[in-house]
TIVEXNU-402256 format. One line per 8 residues: number of its first residue (from 0); for each residue x, y, z of N, C-alpha, C. Coordinates in steps of 0.001 Angstrom, whole numbers, plus 500000, padded with zeros to 6 digits. Layout:
N
NUM> X,Y,Z,X,Y,Z,X,Y,Z ~ ...
***
This chain:
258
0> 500831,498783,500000,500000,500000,500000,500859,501258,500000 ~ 502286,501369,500775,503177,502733,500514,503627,502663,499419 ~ 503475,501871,498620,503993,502488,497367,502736,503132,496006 ~ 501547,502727,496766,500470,503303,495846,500319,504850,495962 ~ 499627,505283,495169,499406,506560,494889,497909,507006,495769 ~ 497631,508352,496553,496715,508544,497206,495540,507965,496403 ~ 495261,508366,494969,493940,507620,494715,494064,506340,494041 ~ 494938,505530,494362,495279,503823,494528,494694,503627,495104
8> 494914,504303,496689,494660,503409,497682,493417,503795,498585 ~ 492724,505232,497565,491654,505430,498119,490315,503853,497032 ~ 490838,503816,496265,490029,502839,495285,490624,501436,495958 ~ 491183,501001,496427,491710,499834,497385,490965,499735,498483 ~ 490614,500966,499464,489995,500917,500084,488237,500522,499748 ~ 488199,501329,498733,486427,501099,498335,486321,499919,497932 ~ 487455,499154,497371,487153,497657,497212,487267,496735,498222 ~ 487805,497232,499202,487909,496298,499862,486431,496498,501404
16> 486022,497795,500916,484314,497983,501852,484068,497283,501182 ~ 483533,496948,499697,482714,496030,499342,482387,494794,499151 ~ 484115,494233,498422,484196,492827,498092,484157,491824,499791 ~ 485096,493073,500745,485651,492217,501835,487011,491379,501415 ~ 487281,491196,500195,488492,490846,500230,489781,490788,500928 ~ 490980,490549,500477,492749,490869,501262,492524,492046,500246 ~ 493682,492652,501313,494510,493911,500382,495212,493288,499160 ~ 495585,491880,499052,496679,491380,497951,495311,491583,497184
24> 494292,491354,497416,493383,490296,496087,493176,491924,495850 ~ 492642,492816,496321,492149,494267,495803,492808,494987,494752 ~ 494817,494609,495227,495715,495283,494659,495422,494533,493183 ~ 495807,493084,493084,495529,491969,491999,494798,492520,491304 ~ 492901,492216,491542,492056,493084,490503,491836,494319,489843 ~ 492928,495380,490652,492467,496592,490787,493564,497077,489550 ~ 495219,496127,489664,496244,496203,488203,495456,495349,487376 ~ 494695,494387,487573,494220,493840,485955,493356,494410,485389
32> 492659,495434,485999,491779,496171,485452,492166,497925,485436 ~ 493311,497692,485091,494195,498939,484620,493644,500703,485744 ~ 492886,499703,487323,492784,500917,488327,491121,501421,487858 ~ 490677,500647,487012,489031,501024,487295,488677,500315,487985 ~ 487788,501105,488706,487296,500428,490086,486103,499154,489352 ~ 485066,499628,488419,484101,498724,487932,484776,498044,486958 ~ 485588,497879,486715,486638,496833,485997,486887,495778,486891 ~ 487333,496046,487903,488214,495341,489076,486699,494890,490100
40> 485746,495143,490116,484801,494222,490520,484687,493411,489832 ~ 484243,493572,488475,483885,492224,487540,484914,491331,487687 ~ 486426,491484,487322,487613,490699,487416,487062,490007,488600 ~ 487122,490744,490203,487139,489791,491146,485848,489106,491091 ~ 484789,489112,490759,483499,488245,490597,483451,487002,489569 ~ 484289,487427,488642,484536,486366,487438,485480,485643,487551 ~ 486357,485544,488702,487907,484509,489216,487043,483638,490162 ~ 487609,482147,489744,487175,481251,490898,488070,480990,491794
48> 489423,481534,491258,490547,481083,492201,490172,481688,493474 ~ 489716,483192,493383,489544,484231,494486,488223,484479,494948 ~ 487333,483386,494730,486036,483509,495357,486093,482026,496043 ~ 485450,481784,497403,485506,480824,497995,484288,480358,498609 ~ 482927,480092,497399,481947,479807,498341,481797,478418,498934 ~ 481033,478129,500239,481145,476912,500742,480195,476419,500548 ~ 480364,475282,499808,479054,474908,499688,478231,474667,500521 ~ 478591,473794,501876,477807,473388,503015,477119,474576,503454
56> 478009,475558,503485,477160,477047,503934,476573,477559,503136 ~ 476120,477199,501915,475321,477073,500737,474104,476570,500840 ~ 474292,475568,501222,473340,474433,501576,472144,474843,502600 ~ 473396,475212,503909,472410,475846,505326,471556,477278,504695 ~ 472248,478015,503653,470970,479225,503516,470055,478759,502911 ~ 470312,477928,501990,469383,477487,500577,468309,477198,501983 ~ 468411,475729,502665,467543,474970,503491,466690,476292,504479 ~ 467199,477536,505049,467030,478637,505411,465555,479601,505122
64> 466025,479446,503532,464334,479988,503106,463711,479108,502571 ~ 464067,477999,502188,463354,477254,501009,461512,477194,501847 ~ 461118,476802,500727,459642,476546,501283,459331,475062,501876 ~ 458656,475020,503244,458590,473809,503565,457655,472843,503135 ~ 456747,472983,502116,456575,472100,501151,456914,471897,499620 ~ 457881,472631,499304,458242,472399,498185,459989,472457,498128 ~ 460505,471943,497186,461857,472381,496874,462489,473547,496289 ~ 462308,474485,497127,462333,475983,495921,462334,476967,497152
72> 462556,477876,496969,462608,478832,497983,461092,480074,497099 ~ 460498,480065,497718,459213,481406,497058,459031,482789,498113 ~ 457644,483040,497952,457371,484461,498093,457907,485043,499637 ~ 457585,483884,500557,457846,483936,501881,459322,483839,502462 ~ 459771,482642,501942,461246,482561,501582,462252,483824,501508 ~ 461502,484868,500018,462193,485635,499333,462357,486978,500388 ~ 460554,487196,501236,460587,488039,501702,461339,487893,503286 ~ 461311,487000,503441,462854,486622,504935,464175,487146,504424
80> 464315,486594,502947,465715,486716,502690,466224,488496,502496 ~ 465322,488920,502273,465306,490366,502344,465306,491106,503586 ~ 464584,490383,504621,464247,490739,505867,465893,491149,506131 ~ 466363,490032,505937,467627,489372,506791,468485,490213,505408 ~ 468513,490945,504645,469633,491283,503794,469745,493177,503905 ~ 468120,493292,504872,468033,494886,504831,467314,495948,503609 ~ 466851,494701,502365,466446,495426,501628,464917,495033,501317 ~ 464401,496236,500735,462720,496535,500737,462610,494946,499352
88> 461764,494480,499612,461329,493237,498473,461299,494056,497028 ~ 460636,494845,496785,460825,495851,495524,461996,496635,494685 ~ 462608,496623,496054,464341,497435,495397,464665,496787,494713 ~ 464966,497732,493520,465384,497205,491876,466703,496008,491827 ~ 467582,496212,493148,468691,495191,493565,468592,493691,493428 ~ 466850,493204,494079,466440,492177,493983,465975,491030,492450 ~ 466170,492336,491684,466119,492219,490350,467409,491499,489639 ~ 468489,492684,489910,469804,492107,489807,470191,490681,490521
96> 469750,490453,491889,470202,488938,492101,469653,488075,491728 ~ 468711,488371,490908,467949,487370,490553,468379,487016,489200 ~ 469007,488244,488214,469707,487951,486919,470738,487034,487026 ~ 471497,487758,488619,472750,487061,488643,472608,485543,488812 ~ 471199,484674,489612,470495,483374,490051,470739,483121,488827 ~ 470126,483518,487279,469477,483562,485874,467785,482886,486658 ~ 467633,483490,487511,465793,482352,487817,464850,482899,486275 ~ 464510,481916,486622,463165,481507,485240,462097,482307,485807
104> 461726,482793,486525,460418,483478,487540,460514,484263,488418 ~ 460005,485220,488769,459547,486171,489890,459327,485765,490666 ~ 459479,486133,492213,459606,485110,493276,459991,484016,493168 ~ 461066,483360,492764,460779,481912,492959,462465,481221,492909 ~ 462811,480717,493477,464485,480429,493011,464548,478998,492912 ~ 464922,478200,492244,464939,476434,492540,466247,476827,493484 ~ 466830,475332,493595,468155,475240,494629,468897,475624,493594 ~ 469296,475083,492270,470317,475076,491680,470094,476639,491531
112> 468848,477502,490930,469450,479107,490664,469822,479453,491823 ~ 469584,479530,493157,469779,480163,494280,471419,479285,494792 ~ 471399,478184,495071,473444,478172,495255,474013,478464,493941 ~ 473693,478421,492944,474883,478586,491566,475066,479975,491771 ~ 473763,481173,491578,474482,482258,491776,475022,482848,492760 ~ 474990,482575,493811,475515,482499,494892,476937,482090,494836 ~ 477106,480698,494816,478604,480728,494077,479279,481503,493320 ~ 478703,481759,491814,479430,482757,490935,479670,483661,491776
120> 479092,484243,492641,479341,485717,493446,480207,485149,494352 ~ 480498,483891,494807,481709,483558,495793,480912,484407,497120 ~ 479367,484003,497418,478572,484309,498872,478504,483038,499324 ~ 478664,482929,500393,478479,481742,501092,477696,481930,502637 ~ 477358,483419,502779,477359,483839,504232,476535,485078,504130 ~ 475076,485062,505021,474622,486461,505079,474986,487546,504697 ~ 476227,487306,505561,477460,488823,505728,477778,489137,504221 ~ 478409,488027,503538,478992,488273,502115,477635,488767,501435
128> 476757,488379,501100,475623,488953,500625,475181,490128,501196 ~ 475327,490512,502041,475095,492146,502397,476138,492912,501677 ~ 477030,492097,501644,478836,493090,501392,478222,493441,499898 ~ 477989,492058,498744,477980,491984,497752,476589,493484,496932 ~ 475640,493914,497754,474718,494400,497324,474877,495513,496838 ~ 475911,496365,497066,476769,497695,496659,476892,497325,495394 ~ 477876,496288,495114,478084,496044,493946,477315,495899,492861 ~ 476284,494847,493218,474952,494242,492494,474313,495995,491987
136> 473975,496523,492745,473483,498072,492554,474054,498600,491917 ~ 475126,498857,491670,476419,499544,490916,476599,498843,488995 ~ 476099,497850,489286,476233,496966,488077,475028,497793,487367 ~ 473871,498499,487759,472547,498954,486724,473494,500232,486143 ~ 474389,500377,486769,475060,501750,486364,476217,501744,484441 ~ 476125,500093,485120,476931,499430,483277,476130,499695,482319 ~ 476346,500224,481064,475428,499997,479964,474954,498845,479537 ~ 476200,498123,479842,475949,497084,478936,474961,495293,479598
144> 475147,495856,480915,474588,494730,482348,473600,495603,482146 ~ 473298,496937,482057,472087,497255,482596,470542,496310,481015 ~ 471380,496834,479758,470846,495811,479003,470633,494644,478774 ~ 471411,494080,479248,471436,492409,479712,470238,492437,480724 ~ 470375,492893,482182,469138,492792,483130,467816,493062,482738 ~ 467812,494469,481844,466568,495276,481262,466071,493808,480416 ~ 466881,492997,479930,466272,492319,478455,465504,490711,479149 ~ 466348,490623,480266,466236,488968,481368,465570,489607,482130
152> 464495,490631,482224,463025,490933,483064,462259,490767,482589 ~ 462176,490488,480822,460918,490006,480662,460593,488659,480609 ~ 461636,488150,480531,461461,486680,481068,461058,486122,482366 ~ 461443,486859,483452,461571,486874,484449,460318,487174,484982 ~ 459969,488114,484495,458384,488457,484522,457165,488261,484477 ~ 457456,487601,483150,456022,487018,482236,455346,485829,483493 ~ 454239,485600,483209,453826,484265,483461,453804,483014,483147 ~ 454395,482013,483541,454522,480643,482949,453957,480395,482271
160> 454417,479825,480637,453886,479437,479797,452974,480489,479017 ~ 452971,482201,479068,452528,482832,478247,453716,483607,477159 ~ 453539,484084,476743,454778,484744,475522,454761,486238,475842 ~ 453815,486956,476230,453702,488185,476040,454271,488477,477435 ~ 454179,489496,478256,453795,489799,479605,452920,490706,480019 ~ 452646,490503,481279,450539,490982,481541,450859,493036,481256 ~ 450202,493426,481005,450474,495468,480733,450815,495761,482818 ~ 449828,495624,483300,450249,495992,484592,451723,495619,485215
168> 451929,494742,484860,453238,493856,485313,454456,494521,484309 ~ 454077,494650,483228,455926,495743,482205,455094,497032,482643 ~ 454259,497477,482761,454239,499389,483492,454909,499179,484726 ~ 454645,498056,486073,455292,498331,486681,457246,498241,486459 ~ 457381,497069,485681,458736,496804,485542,459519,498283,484990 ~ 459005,498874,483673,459617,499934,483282,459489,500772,484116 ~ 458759,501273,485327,458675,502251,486335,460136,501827,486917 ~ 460135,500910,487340,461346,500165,488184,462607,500579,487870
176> 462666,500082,486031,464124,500243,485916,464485,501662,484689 ~ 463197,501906,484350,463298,503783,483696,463596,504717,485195 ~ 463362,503845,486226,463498,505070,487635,465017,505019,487836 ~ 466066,504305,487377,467482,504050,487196,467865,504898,485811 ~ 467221,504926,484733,467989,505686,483754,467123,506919,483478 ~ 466042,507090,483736,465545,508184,483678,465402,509233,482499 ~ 464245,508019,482445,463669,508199,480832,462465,508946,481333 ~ 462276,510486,480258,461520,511013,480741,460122,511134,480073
184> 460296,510132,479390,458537,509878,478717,458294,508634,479390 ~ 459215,507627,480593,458227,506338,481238,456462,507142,481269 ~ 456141,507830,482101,454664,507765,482930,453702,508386,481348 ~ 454470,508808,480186,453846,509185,479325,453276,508059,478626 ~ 454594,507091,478455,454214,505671,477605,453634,504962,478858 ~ 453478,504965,479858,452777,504111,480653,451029,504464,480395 ~ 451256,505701,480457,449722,506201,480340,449007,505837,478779 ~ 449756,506033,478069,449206,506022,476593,448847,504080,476488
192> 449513,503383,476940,449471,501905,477067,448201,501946,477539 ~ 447684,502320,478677,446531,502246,479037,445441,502561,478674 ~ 445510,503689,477954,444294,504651,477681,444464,503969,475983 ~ 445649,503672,475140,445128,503394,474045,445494,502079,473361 ~ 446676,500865,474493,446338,499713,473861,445927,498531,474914 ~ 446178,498522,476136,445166,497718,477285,445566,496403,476507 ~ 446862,495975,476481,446409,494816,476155,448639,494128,476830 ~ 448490,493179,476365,449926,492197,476624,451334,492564,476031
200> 451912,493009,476373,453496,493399,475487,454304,492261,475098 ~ 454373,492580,473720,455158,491383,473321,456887,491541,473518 ~ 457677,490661,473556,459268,490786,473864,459459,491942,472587 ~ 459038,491642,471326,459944,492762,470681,459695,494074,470756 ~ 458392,494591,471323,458068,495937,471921,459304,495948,473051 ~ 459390,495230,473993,460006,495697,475187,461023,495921,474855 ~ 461642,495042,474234,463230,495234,473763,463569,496402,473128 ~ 462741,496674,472416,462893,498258,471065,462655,499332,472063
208> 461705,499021,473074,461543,500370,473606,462822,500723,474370 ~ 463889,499893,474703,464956,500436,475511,465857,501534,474303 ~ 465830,500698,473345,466841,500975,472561,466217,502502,472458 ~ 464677,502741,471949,464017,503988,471693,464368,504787,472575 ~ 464723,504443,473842,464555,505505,474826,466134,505876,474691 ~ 466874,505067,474275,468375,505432,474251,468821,506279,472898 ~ 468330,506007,471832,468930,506275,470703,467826,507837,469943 ~ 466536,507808,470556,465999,509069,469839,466306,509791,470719
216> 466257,511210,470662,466840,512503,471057,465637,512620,471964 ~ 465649,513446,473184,464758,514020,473253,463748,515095,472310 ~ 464446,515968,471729,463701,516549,470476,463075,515823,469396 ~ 463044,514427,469493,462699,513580,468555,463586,513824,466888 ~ 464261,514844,466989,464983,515360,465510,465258,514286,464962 ~ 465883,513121,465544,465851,512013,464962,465327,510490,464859 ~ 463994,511018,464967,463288,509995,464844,462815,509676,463526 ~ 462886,508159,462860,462010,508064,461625,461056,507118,461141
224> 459959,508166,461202,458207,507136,461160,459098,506337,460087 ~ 459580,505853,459204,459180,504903,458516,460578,504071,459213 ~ 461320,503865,460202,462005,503295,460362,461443,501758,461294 ~ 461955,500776,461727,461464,499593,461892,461396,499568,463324 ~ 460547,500889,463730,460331,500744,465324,458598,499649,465270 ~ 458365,498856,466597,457638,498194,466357,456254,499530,466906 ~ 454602,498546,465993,453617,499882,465289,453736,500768,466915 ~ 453827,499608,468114,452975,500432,468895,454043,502000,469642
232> 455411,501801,469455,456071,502903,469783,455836,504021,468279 ~ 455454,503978,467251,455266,504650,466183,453937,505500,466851 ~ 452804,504631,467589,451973,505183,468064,451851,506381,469081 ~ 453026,505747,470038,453232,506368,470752,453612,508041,470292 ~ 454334,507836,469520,454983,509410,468930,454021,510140,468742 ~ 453088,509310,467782,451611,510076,467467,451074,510650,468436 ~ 450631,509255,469873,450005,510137,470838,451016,511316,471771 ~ 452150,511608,471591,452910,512744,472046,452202,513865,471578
240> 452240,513824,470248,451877,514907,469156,450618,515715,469524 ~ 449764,514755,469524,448126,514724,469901,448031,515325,470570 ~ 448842,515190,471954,448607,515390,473349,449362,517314,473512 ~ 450124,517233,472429,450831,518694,472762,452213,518405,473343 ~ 452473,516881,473907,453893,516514,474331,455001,517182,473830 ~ 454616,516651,472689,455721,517199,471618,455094,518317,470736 ~ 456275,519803,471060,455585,520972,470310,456573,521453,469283 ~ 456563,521401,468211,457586,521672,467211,459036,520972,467721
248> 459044,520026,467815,460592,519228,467918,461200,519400,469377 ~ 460049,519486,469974,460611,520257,471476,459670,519221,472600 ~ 460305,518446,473683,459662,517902,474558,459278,518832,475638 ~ 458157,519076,475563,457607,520215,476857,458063,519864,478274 ~ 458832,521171,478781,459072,520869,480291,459620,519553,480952 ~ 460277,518792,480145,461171,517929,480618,462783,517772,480473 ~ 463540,517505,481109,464781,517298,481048,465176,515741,480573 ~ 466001,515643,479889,466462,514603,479002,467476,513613,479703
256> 467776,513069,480534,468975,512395,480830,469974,511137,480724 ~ 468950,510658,479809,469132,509249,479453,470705,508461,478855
***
């Protein structure tokens, strides 16, 4: 550590609040990832040499929440495990561990999603899972994880065995994770869903709409009706228009931050 530089070893320190790691393993991830700090998390999350989960202590959490008539840990389960982790059942975080599980469902973890991701994260222990949640949070901040998570919620979401997912259930999801990037037409397209299509979102709406919210301007200057947005975001533009949203190339009274 005396030979690092003050903001070495102030970023040594922040890794080592979070991971809990040694100072060796902090220094390790922190040169392979050329001193970015969100570099040098992923490194240490993606090494098995330097993650050490136990399985037996794997075992004791899994058995912990699981449900006592089934093999799976569910709603009751989920909401202990939160009890016991400090966070509200809704915080968008719970989202992320659940990408990181890969679970097939909302509420619901089998054994294998709940110890595998657990492992990958090298948690074996309450404690490590509290440590780990900084991180997990920090990950919506990636472009490129945050698209990965945004795209494994509608799976995650839907209801067994339907294709679409229910409108109440993606208004709430995009509230969730547009409240992280801060898209400032969510409550506009939430509203227009309601009032003018009331019906099931299919995956390739959901998917396009991220990209929409990333790639048109707020001024819409570059938006193009005949381009291969799917009909119902084409609609949407319309109902902007309609509504006065949009007044000559100009989004009324909103700030853009996306």
């Amino acid at each position: 550590m005396n030979k690092l530089g003050r903001g070495q070893r102030e970023k040594v320190q922040q890794f080592l609040a979070i991971t809990g790691s040694s100072e060796k393993v902090a220094i390790q991830a922190l040169k392979a990832s050329e001193w970015n700090l969100e570099g040098a998390f992923d490194f240490f999350y993606s090494q098995p040499q330097i993650k050490s989960a136990d399985t037996r202590h794997l075992e004791e959490l899994y058995n912990k929440y699981k449900d006592p008539y089934a093999d799976m840990i569910l709603v009751d389960g989920i909401t202990l495990l939160c009890t016991d982790l400090q966070v509200d059942p809704q915080d968008i975080v719970m989202l992320v561990v659940s990408w990181h599980m890969k679970a097939a469902t909302m509420c619901e973890f089998s054994k294998q999603e709940f110890m595998g991701g657990l492992q990958s994260l090298g948690i074996d222990s309450l404690d490590k899972f509290r440590e780990r949640i900084s991180f997990m949070r920090s990950e919506l901040k990636d472009e490129q994880k945050f698209r990965e998570i945004y795209n494994f919620a509608f799976g995650w979401a839907k209801e067994k065995g339907q294709k679409s997912l229910a409108l109440d259930t993606a208004i709430g999801m995009w509230q969730l994770l547009f409240a992280e990037k801060q898209w400032p037409l969510v409550d506009h397209w939430c509203q227009f869903l309601q009032a003018r299509h009331n019906k099931a979102i299919s995956r390739d709406t959901w998917s396009q709409l991220l990209e929409f919210a990333r790639t048109v301007d707020h001024a819409f200057s570059n938006y193009d009706p005949a381009g291969a947005w799917p009909y119902l975001i084409d609609e949407f533009v319309e109902y902007l228009t309609e509504n006065s949203i949009i007044q000559k190339g100009k989004l009324s009274d909103w700030s853009y931050e996306l």
